[in-house]
C-alpha positions as CSV (number, residue, x, y, z in Angstrom):
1,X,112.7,114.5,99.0
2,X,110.1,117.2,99.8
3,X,107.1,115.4,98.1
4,X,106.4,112.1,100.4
5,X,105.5,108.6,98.4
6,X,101.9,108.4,96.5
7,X,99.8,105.3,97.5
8,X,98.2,105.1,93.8
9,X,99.0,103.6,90.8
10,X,102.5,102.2,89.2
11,X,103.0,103.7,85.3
12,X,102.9,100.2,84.4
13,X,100.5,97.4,84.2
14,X,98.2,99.9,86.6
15,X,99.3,97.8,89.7
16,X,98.5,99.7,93.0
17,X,101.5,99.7,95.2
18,X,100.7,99.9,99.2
19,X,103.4,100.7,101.8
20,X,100.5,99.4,104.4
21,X,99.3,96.1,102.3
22,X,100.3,93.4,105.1
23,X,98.1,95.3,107.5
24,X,94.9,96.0,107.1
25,X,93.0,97.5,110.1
26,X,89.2,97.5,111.1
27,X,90.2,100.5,112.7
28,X,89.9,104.0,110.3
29,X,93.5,105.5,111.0
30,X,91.9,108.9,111.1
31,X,90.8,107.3,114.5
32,X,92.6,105.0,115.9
33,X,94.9,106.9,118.6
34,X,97.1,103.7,118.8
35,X,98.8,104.2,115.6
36,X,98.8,107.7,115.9
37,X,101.3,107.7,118.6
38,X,103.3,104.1,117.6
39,X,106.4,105.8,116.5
40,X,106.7,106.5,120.6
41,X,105.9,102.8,122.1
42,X,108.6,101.1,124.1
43,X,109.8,98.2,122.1
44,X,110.8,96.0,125.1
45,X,107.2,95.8,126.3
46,X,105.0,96.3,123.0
47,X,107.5,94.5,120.6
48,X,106.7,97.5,118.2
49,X,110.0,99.0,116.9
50,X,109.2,102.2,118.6
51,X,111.6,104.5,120.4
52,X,110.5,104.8,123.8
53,X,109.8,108.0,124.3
54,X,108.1,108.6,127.4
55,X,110.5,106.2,129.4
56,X,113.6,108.4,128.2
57,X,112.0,111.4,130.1
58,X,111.7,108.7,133.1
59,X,115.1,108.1,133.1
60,X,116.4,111.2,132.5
61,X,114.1,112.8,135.5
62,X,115.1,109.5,137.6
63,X,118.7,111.3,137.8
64,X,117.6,114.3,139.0
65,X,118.9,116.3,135.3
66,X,116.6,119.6,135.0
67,X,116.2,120.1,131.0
68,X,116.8,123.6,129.2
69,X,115.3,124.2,126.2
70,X,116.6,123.0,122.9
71,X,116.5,125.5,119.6
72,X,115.7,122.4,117.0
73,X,116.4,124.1,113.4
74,X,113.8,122.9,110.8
75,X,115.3,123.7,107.1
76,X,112.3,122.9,105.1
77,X,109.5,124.4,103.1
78,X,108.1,126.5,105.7
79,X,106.1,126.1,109.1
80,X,102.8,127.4,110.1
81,X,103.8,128.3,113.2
82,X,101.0,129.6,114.4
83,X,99.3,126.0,114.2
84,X,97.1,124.9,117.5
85,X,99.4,121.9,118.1
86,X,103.2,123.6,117.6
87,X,102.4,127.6,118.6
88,X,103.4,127.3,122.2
89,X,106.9,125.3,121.2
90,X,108.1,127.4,118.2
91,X,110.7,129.7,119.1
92,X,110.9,133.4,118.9
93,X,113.9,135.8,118.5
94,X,114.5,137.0,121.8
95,X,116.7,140.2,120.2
96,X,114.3,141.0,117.9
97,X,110.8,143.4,117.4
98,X,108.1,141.8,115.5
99,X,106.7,143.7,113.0
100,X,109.0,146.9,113.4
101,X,110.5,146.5,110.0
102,X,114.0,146.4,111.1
103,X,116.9,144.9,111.9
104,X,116.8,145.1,116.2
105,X,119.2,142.5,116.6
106,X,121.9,143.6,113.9
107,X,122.3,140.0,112.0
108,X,121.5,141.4,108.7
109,X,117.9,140.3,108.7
110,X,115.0,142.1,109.3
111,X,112.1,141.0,111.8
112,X,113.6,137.6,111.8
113,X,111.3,136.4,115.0
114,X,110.6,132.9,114.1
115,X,113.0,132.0,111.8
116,X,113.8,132.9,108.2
117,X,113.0,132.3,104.3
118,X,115.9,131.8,101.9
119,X,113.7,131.4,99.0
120,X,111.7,134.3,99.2
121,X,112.2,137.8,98.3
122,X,110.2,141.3,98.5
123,X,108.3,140.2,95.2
124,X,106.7,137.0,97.3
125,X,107.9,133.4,98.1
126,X,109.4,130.7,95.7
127,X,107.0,127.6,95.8
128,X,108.0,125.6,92.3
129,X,111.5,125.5,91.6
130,X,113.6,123.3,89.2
131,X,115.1,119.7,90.1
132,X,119.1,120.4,90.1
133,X,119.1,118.2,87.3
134,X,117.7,120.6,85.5
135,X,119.5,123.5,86.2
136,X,122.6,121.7,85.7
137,X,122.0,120.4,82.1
138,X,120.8,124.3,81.2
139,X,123.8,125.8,82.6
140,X,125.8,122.9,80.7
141,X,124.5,122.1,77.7
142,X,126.1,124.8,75.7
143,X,129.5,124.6,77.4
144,X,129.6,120.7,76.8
145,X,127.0,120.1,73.6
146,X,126.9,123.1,72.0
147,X,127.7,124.1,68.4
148,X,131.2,123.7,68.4
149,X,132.4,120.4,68.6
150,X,135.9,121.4,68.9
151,X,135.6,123.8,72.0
152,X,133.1,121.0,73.1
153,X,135.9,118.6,73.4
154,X,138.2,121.5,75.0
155,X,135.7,122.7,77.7
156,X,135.1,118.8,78.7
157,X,139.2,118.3,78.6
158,X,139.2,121.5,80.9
159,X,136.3,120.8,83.4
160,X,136.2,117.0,83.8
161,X,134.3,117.5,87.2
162,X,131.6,119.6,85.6
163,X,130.9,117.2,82.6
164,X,131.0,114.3,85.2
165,X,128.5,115.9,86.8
166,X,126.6,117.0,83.3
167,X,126.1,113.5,82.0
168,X,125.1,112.1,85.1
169,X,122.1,115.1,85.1
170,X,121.4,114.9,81.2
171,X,120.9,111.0,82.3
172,X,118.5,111.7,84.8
173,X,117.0,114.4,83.4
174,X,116.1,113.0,80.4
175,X,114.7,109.9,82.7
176,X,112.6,111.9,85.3
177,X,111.2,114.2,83.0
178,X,109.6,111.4,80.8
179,X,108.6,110.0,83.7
180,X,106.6,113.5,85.1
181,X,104.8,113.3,81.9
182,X,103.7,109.9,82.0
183,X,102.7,110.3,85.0
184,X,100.7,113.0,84.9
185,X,99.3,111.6,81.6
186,X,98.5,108.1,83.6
187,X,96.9,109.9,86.7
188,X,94.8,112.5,84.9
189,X,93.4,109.7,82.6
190,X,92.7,107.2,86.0
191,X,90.6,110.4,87.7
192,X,88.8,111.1,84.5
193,X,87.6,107.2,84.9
194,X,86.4,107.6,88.8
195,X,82.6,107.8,87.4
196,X,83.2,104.5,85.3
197,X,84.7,102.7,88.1
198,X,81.6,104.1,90.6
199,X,79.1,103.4,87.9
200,X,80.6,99.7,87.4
201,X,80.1,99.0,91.3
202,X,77.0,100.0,90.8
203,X,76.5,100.9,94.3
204,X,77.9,97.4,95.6
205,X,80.9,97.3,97.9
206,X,84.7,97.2,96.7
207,X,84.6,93.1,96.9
208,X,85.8,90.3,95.1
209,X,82.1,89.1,94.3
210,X,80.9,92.8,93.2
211,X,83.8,92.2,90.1
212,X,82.9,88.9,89.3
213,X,79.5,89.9,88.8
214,X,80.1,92.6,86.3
215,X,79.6,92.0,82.8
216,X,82.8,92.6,80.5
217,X,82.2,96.3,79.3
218,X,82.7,96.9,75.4
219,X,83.1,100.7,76.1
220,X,86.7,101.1,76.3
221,X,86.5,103.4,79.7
222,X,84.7,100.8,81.3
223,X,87.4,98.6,80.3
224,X,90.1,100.2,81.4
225,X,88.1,101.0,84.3
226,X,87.5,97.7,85.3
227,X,91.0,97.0,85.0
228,X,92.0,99.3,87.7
229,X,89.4,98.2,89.5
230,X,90.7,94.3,89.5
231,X,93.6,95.8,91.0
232,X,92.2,97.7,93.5
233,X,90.4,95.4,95.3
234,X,93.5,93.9,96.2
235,X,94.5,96.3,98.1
236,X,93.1,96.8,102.2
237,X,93.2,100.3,101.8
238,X,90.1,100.1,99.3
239,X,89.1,96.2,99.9
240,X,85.6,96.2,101.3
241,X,84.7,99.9,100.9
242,X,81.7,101.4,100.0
243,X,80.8,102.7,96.4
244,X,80.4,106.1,98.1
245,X,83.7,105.8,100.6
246,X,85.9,104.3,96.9
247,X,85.0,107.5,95.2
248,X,86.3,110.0,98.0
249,X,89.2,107.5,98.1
250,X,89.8,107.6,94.8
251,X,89.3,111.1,94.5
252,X,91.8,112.1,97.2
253,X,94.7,109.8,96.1
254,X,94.1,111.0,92.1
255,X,94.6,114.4,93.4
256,X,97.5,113.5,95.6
257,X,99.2,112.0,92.4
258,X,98.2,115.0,89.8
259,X,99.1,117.3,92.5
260,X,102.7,115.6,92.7
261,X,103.7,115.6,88.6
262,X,101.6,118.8,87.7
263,X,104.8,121.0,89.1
264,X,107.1,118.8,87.3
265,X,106.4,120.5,84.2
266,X,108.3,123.6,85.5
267,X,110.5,121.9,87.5
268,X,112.0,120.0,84.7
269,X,111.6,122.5,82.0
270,X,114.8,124.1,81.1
271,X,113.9,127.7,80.5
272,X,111.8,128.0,83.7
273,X,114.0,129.9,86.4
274,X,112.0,131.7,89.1
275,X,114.9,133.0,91.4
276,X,116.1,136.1,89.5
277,X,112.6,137.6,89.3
278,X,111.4,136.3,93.2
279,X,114.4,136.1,95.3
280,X,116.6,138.7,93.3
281,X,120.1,137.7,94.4
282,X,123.2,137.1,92.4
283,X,122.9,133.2,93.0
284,X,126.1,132.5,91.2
285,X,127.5,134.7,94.6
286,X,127.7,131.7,96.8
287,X,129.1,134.4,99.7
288,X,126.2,136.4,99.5
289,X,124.0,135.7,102.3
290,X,121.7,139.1,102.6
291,X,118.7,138.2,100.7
292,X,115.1,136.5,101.1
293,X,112.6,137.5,103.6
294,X,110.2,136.6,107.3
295,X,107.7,134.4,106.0
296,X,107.9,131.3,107.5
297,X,105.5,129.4,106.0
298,X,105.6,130.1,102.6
299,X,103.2,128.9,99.8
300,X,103.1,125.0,100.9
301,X,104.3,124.4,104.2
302,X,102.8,120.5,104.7
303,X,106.1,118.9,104.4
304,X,108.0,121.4,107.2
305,X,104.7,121.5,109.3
306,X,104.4,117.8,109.5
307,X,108.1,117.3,110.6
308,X,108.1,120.2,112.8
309,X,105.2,118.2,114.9
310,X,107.2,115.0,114.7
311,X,110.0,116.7,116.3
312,X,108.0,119.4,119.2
313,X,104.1,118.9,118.4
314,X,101.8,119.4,121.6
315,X,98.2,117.5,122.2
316,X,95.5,120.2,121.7
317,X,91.9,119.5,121.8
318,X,90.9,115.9,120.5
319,X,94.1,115.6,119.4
320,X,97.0,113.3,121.2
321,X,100.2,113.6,118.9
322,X,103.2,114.9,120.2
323,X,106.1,115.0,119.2
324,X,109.8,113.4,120.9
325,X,111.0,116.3,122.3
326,X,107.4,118.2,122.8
327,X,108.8,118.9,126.7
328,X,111.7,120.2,125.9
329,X,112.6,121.6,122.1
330,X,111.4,124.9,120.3
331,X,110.9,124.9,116.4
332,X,113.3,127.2,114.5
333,X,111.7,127.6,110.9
334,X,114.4,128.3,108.3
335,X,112.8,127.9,105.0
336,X,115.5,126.3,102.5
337,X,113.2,123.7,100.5
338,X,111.0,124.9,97.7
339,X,108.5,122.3,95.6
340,X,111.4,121.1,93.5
341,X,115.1,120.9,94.5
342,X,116.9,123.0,97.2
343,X,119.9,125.1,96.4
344,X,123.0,124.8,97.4
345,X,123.3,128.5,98.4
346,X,120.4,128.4,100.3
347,X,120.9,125.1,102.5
348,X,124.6,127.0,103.3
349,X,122.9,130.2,104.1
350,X,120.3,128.0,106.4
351,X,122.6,126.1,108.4
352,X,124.8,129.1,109.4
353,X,121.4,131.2,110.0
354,X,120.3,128.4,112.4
355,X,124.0,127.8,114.2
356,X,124.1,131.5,114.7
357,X,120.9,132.2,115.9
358,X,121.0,129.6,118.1
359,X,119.8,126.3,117.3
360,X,121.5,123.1,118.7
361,X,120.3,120.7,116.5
362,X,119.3,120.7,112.8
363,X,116.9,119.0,110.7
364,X,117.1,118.5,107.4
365,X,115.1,116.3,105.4
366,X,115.5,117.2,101.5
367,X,118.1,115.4,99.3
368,X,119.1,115.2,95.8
369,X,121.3,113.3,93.3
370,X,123.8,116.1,92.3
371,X,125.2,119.1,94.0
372,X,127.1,121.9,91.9
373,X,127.5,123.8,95.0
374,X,128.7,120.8,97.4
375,X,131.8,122.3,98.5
376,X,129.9,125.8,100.1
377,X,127.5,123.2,101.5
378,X,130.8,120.7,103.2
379,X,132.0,124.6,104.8
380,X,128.6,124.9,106.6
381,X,128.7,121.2,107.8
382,X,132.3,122.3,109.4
383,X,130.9,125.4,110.7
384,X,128.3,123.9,112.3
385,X,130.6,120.8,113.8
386,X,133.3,123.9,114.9
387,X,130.0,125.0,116.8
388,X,129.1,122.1,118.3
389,X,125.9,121.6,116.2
390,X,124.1,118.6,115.2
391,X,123.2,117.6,111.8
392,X,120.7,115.3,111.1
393,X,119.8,114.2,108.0
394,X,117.4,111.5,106.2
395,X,118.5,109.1,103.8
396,X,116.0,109.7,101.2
397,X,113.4,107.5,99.7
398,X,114.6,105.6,96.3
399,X,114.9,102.5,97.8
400,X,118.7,102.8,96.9
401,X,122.5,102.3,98.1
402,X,123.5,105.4,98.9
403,X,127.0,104.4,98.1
404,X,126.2,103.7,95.2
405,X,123.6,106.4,94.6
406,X,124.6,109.6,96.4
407,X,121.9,111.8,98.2
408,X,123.3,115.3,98.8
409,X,124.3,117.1,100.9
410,X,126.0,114.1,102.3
411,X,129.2,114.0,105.0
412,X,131.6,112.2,103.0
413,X,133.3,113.6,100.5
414,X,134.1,110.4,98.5
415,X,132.6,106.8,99.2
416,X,135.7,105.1,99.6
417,X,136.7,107.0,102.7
418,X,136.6,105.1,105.5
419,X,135.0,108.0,108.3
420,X,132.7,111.0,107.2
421,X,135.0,114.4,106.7
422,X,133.1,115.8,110.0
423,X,131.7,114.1,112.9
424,X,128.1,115.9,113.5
425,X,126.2,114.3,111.0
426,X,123.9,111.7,111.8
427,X,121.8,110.5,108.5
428,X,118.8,108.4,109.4
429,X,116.7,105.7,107.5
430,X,112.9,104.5,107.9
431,X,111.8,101.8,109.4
432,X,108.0,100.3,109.7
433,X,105.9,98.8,113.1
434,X,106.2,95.4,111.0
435,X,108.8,93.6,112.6
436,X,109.7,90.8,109.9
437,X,109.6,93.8,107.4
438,X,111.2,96.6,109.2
439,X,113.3,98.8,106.3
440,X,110.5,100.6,104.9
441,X,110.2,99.9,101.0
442,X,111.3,103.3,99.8
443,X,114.3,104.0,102.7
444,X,117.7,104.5,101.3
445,X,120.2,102.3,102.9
446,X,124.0,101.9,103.7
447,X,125.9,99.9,106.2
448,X,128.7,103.3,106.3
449,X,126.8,106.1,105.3
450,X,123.2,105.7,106.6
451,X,124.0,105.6,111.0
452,X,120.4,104.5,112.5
453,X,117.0,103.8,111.5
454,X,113.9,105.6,113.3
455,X,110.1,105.0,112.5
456,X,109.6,106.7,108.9
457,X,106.0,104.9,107.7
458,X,102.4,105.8,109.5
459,X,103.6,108.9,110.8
460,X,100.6,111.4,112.0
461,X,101.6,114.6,112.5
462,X,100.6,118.3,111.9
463,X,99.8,119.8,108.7
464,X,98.7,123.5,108.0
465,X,95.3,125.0,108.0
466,X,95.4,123.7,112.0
467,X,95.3,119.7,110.7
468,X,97.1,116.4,110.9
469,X,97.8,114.0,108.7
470,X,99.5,110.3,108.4
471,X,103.1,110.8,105.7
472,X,106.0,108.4,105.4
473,X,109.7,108.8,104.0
474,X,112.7,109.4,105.6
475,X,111.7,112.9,105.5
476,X,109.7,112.2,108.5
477,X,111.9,109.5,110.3
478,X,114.6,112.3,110.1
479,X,112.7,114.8,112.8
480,X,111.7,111.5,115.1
481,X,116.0,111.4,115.6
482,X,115.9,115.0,115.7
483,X,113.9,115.1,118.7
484,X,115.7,112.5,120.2
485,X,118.8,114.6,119.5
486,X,117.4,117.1,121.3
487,X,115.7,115.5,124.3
488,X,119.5,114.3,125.2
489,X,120.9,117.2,124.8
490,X,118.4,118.9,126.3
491,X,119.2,117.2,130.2
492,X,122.6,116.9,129.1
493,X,123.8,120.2,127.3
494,X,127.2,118.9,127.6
495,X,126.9,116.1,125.1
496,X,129.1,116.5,121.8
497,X,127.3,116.1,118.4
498,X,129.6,112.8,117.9
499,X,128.5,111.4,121.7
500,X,124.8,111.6,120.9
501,X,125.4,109.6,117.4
502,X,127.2,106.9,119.6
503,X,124.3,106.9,122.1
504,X,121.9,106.5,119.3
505,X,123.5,103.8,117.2
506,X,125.0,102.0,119.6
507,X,122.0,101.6,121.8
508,X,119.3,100.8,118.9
509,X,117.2,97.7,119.1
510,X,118.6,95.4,116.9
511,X,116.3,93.2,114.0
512,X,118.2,90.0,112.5
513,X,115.1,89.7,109.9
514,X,115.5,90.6,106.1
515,X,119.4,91.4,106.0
516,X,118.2,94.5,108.7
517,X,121.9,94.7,110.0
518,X,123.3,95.5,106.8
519,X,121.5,98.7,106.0
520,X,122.6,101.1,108.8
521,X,126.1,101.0,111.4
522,X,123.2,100.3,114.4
523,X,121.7,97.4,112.7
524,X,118.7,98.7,114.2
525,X,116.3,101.3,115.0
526,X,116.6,104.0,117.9
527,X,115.5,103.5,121.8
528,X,115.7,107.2,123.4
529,X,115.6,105.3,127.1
530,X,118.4,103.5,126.0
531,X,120.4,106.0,124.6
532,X,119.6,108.8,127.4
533,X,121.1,105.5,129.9
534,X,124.2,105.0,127.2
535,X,124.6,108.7,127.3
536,X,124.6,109.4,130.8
537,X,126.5,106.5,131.7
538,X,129.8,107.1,129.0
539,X,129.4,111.1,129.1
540,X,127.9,112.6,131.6
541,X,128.0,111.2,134.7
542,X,131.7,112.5,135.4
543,X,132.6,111.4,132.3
544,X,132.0,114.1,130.3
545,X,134.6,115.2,127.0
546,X,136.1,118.1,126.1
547,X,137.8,116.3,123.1
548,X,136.2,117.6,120.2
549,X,137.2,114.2,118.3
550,X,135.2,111.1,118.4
551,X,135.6,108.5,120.8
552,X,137.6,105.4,119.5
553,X,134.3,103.5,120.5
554,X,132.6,105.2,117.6
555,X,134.2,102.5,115.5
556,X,133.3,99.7,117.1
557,X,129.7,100.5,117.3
558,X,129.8,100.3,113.6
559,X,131.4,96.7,113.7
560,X,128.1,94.9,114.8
């Protein structure tokens, strides 16, 4: 879930596929401050599905509550945290000496100021990793398929779990990696192409007209280059450009896209395993939790960066984004997710890093299909709950049931059970500022499993090497409810994990359009005023619980 979603070209028919199509804008999103800041617009008066931010704060202020600062815990791929727009809101290790080169506050991990890297090591930092598919079908294959049928048959007898779990990888695996290579076969090709396409346009605009009036090519580049060209003047992103402005376009998306499948060729190649060598633990010693090192960024931080500014991120300069809970939350960077799949060991190692250290709520917007390690993973969610710590988690972005298509690490055990197996989870789809098409294309969906949506599409947020930048996935609607999370929590400290899912789901702005009601237990996306008045009104104000079980009300929320 790391990598975002590629506005470029399908591996069939060259169709371009736009998240963005119904809404094109004479306005260049680089500047128009409105859509920068949608994700916070107050949906009663706008009629944009935002989540009222700045309202909340009203609210809560209106009551007289004095807000204390909220550790948020970003497990991710890292965090420039010296960037312009989150440096004054990340948070620093109060027990500990920068730069000393030892262990000041005793927790087993040296010069931890700003957080900590579980995929690094003192021979540098992990940025490619393999897809757990992967790794499971090379630890598998020769217990399962190897050269003796007979013990074959025995070890699949013996581990039914494990060759459940086998199959369903070798399935994938054989899928995903034909896809990588098609893919990065499809998109090399299209960039090679760019000076066709220019040299077609012939220094005419991206237009209807411009097309028709070129003459069938009987080079077979200009063909195919034509071809994508048809296509892309459908499309508003490109529809109307300049020759000049298509080719920096074009440019930038091709690299995007060959920047996206090039690491696929390691991450699904069986023999590549860069732990040993970097990180140099025992990773088969799921108790061992001694190991990595202090950089918090790490090779490629853009994915952590961006929802670390989502959730704290402070206007600086010309820049006005901020993020939901930019008054009140400090950034925790706990580097878990590598350019390929997180480990189980790691995201367990994380979340008891961040509850121990301090952090009150969690972020964590990574995902995959299998999970060897799923039951040192479900521990950590219990520790966290046993702490009082909230989990929240996105959905993921394969368009899919997640009932019927499982994104780990996920809070219920099985599918059939009727309530999640702890109650601080809070797993969040992503929703669009297009009301009559509100689930975002790629958002994972659920009616039980997935609790509220949040703005996940068009969000412009903070990316290293001091800049910003428009992604989308659930990845980034994950950190807009994590900032909610914490802006509650943050007037009222007193608020249970369970109380501020209630708050959040059951005070969502509802959508009847497009079967909306049937992809989450809110039926709707968040509204922070709303929940901050839910909130105050069922938990605070004198009625505050010490219960560490959900409310019975939890259940009819999901009944809508």
């Amino acid at each position: 879930m790391k990598k975002v979603l590629l506005a470029a070209v399908f591996l069939a028919g060259f169709s371009f596929s736009y998240a963005q199509e119904s809404q094109a804008k004479s306005i260049d999103p680089k500047e128009d401050k409105d859509l920068m800041t949608w994700y916070h617009k107050d949906f009663s008066t706008t009629k944009v599905y935002g989540i009222n931010t700045a309202n909340a704060y009203k609210y809560l202020e209106s009551k007289g509550l004095k807000p204390k600062t909220v550790v948020v815990g970003v497990l991710d791929s890292g965090v420039q945290v010296d960037h312009p727009g989150l440096v004054k809101n990340v948070w620093s290790n109060p027990n500990e000496v920068p730069g000393n080169g030892k262990d000041d506050d005793g927790n087993g991990y040296i010069d931890d100021v700003h957080g900590w890297n579980f995929i690094g090591g003192k021979n540098g930092d992990i940025d490619v990793d393999n897809m757990e598919v992967t790794r499971v079908v090379a630890k598998y294959k020769p217990v399962f398929e190897g050269d003796d049928s007979a013990k074959n048959k025995a070890n699949q007898a013996k581990m039914p779990e494990e060759f459940a779990m086998y199959m369903k990888s070798k399935e994938l695996f054989s899928k995903k990696s034909v896809e990588a290579k098609q893919g990065l076969q499809t998109y090399t090709m299209i960039n090679s192409i760019i000076p066709n396409m220019v040299k077609l346009l012939g220094g005419k605009p991206v237009t209807a007209e411009t097309l028709d009036g070129i003459k069938p090519p009987t080079d077979q580049k200009d063909a195919i280059a034509l071809q994508v060209l048809g296509q892309v003047s459908q499309s508003p992103e490109f529809k109307g450009k300049s020759s000049a402005d298509f080719e920096k376009l074009m440019k930038e998306q091709m690299k995007e896209a060959i920047d996206h499948f090039t690491p696929q060729s390691k991450q699904y190649d069986l023999g590549y395993d860069p732990r040993k060598e970097i990180v140099g633990d025992n990773y088969d010693d799921y108790s061992e939790k001694k190991y990595g090192n202090n950089d918090y960024e790490g090779p490629d931080a853009e994915h952590g960066t961006h929802v670390s500014g989502i959730i704290a991120g402070l206007p600086q300069g010309k820049e006005i984004q901020y993020g939901v809970a930019s008054k009140v939350a400090k950034i925790m960077s706990v580097r878990t997710v590598p350019n390929g799949d997180e480990r189980d060991k790691d995201v367990a190692n994380a979340i008891r890093y961040a509850v121990d250290n301090g952090a009150k709520v969690l972020n964590m917007s990574f995902g995959k299909p299998v999970s060897p390690g799923k039951s040192v993973v479900w521990d950590a969610f219990k520790y966290a709950e046993d702490k009082g710590v909230l989990l929240v988690k996105a959905a993921g972005n394969e368009n899919e049931d997640v009932a019927e298509h499982l994104a780990y690490p996920t809070n219920f055990k099985n599918v059939t059970d009727e309530k999640p197996f702890v109650n601080n989870v809070l797993v969040v789809g992503a929703s669009t500022n297009r009301n009559n098409d509100l689930r975002a294309s790629f958002s994972n969906y659920n009616k039980k499993m997935v609790n509220v949506f949040a703005p996940g599409e068009e969000i412009y947020s903070t990316v290293p090497k001091n800049e910003y930048k428009y992604l989308q996935g659930t990845s980034m609607a994950s950190p807009v409810v994590a900032g909610a999370a914490a802006v509650l929590l943050a007037y009222m400290p007193n608020l249970k994990p369970y109380q501020i899912i209630e708050a959040l789901v059951k005070s969502s702005n509802p959508n009847a359009d497009n079967k909306f009601p049937e992809y989450s237990q809110a039926g709707g996306v968040i509204d922070l005023e709303k929940a901050a008045e839910y909130a105050y009104t069922n938990f605070y104000n004198g009625k505050s619980s010490s219960s560490s079980k959900p409310a019975k009300s939890v259940k009819k929320a999901v009944k809508k």
